[in-house]
KETOR-134361 format. One record per residue (C-alpha): chain; x, y, z; residue number from 1. Coordinates in pm, 1 decimal. Each point is the difference from the previous one (the first is absolute). Example, Ala and Ser with C-alpha at 12.3 -4.5 7.8 and 13.67 -1.06 7.14 Angstrom:
BEGIN
A; 1230.0; -450.0; 780.0; 1
A; 137.0; 344.0; -66.0; 2
This chain:
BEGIN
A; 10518.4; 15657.6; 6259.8; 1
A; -347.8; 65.7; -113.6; 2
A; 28.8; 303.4; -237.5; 3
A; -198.7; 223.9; -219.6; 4
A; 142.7; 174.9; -297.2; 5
A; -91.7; 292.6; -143.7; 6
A; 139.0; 109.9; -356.5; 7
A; -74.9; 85.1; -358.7; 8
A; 307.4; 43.5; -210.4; 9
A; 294.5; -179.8; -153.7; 10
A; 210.7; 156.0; 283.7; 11
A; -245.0; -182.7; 262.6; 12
A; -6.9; -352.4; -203.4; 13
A; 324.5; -20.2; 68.1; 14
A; -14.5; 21.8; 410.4; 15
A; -332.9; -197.3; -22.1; 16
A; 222.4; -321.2; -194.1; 17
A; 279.4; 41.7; 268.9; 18
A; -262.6; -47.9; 297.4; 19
A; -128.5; -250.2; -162.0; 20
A; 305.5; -184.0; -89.5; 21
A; 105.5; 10.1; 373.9; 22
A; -254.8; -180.0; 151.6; 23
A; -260.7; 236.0; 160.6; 24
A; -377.2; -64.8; -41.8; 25
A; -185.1; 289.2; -194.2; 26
A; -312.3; -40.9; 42.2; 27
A; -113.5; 233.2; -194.8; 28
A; 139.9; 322.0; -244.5; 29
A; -158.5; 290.1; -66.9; 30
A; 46.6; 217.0; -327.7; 31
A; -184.4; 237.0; -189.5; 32
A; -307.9; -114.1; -188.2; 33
A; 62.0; -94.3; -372.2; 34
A; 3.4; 335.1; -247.0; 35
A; -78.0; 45.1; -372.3; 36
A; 291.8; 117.2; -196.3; 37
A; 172.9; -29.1; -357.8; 38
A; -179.2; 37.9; -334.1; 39
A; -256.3; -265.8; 57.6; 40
A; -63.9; 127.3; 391.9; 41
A; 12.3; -352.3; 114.3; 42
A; -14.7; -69.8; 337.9; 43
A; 356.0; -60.6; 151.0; 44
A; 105.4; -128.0; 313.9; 45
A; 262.2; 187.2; 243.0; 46
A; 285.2; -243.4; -21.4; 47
A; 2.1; -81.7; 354.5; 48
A; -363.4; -154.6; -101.3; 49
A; 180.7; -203.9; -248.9; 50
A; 251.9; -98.1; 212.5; 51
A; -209.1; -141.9; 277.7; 52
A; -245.2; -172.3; -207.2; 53
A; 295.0; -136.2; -144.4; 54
A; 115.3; -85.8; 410.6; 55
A; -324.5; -118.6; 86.3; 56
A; -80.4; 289.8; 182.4; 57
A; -332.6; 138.0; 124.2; 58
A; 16.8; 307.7; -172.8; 59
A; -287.1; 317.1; 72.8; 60
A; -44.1; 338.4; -186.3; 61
A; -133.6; 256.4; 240.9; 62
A; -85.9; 334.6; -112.9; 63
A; 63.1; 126.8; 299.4; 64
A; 157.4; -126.4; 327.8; 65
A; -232.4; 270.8; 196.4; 66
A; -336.0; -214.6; -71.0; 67
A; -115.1; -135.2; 283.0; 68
A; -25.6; -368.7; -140.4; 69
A; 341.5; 14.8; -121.3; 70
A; 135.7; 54.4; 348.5; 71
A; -232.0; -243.9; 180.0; 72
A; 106.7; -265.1; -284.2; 73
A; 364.6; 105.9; 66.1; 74
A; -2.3; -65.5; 404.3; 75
A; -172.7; -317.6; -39.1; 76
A; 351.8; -117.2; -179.9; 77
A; 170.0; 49.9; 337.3; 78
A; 298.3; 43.9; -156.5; 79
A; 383.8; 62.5; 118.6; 80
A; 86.4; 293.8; -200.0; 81
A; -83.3; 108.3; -276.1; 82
A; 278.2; 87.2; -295.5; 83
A; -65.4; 281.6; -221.3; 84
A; 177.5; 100.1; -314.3; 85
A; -141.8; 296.4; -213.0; 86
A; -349.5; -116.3; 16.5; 87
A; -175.1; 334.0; -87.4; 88
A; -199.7; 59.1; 286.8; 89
A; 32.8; 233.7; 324.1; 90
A; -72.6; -278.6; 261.9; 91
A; -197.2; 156.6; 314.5; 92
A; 62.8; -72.9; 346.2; 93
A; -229.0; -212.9; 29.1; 94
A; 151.3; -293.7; -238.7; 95
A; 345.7; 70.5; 139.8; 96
A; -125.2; -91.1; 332.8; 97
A; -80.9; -335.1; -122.2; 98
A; 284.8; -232.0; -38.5; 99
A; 183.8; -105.0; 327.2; 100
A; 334.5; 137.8; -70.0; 101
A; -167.4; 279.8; -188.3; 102
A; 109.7; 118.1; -400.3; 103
A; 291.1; 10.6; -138.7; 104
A; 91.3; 187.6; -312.3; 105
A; 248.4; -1.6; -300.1; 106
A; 145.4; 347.4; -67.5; 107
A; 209.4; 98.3; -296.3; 108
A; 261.1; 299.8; 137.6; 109
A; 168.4; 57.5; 280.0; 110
A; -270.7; 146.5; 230.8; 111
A; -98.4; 265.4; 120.6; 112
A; 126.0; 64.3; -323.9; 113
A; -241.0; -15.6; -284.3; 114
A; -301.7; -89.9; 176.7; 115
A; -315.2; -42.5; -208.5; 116
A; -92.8; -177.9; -420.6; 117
A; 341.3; 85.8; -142.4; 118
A; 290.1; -29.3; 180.2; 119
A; 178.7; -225.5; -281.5; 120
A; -28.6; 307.0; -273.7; 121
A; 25.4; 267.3; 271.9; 122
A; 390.3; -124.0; 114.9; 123
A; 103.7; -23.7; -353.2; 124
A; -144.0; 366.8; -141.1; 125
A; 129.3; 143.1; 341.3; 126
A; 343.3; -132.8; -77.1; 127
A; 61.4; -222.0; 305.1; 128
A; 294.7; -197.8; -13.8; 129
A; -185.2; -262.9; 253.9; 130
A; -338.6; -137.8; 75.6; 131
A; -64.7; -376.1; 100.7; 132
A; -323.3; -197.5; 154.0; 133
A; -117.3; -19.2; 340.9; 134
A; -290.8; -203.3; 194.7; 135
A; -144.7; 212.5; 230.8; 136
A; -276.1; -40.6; 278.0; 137
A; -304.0; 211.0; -127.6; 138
A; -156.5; 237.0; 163.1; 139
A; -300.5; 220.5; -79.5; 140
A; 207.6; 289.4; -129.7; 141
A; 163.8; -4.1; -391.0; 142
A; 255.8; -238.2; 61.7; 143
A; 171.9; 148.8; 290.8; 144
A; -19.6; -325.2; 216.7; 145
A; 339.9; -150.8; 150.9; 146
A; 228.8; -203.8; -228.6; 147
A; 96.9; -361.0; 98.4; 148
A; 226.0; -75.3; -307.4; 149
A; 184.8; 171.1; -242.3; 150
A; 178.0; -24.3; -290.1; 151
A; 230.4; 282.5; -214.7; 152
A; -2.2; -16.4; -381.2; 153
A; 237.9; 239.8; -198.2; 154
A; -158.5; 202.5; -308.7; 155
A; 233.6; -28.9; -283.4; 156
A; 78.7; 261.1; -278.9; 157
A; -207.8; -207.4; -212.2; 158
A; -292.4; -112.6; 149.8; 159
A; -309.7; 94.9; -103.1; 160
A; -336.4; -64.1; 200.9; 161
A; -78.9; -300.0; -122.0; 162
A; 356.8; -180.1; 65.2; 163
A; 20.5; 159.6; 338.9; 164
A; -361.1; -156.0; 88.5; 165
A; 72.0; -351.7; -91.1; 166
A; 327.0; 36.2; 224.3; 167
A; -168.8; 136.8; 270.0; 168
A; -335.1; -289.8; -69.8; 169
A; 321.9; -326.4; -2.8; 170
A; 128.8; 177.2; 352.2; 171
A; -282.7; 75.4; 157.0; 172
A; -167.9; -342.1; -101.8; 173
A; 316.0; -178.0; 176.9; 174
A; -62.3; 203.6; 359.3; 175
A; -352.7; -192.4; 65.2; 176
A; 171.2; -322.8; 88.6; 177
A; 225.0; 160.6; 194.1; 178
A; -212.0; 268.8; 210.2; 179
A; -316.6; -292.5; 79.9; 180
A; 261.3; -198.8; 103.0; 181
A; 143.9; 221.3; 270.1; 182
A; -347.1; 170.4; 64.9; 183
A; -33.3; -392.1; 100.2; 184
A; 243.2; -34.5; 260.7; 185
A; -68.6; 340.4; 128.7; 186
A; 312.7; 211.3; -120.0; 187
A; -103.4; 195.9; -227.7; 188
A; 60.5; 357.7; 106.2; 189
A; -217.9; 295.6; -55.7; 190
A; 227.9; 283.6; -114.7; 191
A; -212.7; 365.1; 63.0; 192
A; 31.4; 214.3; -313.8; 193
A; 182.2; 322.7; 12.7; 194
A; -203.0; 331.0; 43.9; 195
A; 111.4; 192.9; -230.0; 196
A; 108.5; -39.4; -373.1; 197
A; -319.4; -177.4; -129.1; 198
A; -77.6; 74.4; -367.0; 199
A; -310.2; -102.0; -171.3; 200
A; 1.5; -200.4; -300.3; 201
A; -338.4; 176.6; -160.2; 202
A; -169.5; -223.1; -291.0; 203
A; 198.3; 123.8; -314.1; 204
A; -224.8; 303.6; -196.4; 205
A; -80.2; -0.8; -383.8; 206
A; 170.8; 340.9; 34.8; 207
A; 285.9; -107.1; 174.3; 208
A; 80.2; -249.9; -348.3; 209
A; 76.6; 293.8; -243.6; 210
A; 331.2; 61.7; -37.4; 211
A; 134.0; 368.2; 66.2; 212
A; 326.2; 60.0; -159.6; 213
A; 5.0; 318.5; 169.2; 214
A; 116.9; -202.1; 333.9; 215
A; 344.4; -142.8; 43.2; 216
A; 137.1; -252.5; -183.5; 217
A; 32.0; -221.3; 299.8; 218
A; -365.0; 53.6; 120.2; 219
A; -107.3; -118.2; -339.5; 220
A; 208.0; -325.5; -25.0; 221
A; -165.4; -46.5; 332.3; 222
A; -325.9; 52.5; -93.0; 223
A; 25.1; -239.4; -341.5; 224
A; 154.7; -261.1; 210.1; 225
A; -273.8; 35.3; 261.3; 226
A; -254.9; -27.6; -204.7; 227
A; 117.8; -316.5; -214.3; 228
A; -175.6; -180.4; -98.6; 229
A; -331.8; 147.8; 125.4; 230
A; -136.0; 241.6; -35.6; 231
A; 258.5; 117.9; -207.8; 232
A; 161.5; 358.1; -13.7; 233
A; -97.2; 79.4; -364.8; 234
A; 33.1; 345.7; -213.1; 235
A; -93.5; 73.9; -333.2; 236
A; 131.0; -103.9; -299.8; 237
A; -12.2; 238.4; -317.9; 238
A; -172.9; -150.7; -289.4; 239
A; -143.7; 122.5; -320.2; 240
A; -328.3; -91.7; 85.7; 241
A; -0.4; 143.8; 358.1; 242
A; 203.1; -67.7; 293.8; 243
A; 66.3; -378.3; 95.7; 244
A; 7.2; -106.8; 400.4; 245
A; 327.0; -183.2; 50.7; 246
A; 50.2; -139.3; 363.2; 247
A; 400.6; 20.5; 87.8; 248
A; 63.6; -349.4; 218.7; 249
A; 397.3; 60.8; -5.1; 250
A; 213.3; 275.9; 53.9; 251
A; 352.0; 176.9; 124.5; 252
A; 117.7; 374.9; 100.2; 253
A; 272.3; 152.9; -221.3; 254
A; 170.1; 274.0; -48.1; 255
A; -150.6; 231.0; -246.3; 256
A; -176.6; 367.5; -16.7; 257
A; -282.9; 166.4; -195.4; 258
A; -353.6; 108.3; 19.6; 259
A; -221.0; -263.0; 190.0; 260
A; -140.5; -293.4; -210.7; 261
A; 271.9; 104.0; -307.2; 262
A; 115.3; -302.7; -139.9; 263
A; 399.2; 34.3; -3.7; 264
A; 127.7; -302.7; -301.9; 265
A; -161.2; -278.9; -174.0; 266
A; 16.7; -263.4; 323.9; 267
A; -288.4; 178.5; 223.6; 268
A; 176.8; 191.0; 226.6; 269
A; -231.4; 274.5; 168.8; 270
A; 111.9; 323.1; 150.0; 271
A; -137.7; 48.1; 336.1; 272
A; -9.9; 279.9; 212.5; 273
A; 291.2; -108.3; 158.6; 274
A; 248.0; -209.0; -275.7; 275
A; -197.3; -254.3; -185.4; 276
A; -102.3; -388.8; -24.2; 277
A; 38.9; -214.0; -240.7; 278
A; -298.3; -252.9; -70.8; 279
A; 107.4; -367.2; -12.4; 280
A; -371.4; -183.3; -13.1; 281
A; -315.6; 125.5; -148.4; 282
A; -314.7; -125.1; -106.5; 283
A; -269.6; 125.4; -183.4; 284
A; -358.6; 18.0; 69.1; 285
A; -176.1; -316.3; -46.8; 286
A; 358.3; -192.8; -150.8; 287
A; 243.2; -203.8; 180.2; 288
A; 318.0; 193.3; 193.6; 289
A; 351.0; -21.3; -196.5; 290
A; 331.1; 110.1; 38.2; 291
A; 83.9; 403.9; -150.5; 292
A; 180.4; -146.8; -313.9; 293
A; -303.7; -210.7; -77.6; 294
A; -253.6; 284.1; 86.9; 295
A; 210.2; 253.3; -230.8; 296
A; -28.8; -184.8; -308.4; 297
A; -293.7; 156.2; -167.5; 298
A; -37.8; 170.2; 211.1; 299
A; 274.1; 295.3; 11.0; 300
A; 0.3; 309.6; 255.4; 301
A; 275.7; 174.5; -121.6; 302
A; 218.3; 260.9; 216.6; 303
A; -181.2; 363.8; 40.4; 304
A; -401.6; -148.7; -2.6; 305
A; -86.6; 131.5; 372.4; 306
A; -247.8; -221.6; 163.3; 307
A; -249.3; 146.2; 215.1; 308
């Protein structure tokens, strides 16, 4: 088939190599326009735009899908669908109208779900046992369109965000193949989502990465596991020239009581407001992460300092 793809992450490269690899003509991706960023603010392309320059792909950078041009340049692809994966932009009606067999989108939960930016950290912080991947049919509404293949991934004890997105990135990746192929021969089935029990996975908050040890133990695992590696849930370090920012990357609940934020022995476990957590991972600000027994060495936060 004659497909456009739409992307910008590492999540998308992956999908974007898969429909590649099996054969279908892309002729042409779409990702966000280069940004500046690190110390020297050099300009950096998304890594779909490395991949497909790398493919041999006509790659384009539009700021904005809703200019006229865009669109017009768009239609005159007279593409077969178009495949998007976390590109970054609200398409309007108007482009999903365009490809033959319409748009077809990448999701990372079990929808409806975690609609919306953050579904990956959202399931983990809410304490889901499940999520998985599904390609959907879009629709003009916040993903909410019908699902034509799905996938269930388990969330582990351990996983953090990061391992849990390049699980979900490997399965979801895997489904293209599969779901062109049968969108092909005309069996692919459109599966209406269910009207009620949608949750929406809002863009994670500055606010929302400070750690409260006045919640419970559990919620706070949840959160530090959610939000590793980025942004990070951090808290504040005591130091003798003013408090340090130390992001927590790893964590567990425990058993273990006391005011919130009072540090309970010499191995970083917190009271909470319900039992406490024990901190496994840490980095601080501007340094690499490391493991708690490499952190600790000078570097001591000895049992009774309360953390606020």
């Amino acid at each position: 088939m004659r497909l456009a793809f739409m992307g910008t992450p590492d999540f998308a490269a992956a999908s974007l190599a898969e429909i590649a690899a099996a054969g279908h003509e892309v002729v042409r991706v779409y990702t966000q326009p280069p940004r500046r960023k690190g110390r020297g603010k050099a300009e950096q392309k998304t890594p779909v735009h490395a991949l497909a320059e790398t493919l041999g792909l006509d790659v384009h950078t539009p700021e904005s899908f809703r200019d006229p041009d865009v669109l017009a340049d768009f239609a005159a692809l007279d593409p077969d669908l178009a495949a998007v994966v976390a590109y970054g932009q609200i398409l309007p009606q108007a482009a999903l109208d365009v490809p033959r067999l319409g748009c077809l989108n990448l999701h990372a939960s079990l929808l409806p779900r975690w609609r919306g930016a953050a579904p990956i950290q959202r399931a983990i912080m809410a304490g889901d046992e499940l999520t998985g991947v599904q390609i959907m049919q879009m629709e003009a509404g916040l993903d909410t369109g019908p699902i034509l293949l799905s996938e269930t991934v388990r969330i582990f004890p351990f996983d953090t965000a990061g391992s849990l997105h390049d699980r979900l990135m490997a399965t979801g990746a895997q489904m293209w193949p599969r779901a062109l192929a049968a969108l092909e021969r005309g069996s692919l089935e459109a599966v209406p989502q269910a009207d009620d029990g949608a949750t929406y996975a809002k863009k994670i908050s500055n606010e929302e990465a400070r750690i409260d040890w006045r919640q419970p133990a559990e919620t706070v695992a949840n959160q530090i596991r959610g939000l590793s590696p980025f942004p990070g849930a951090w808290f504040e370090w005591p130091a003798d020239k003013g408090a340090v920012r130390v992001k927590a990357h790893m964590a567990k609940a425990e058993d273990g009581e006391g005011q919130p934020g009072l540090v309970l022995d010499d191995g970083l476990l917190i009271a909470c407001g319900e039992g406490a957590v024990r901190l496994t991972r840490l980095q601080r600000e501007g340094r690499a992460a490391m493991d708690a027994d490499d952190f600790l060495r000078g570097r001591a936060l000895p049992a009774g300092t309360v953390l606020s």
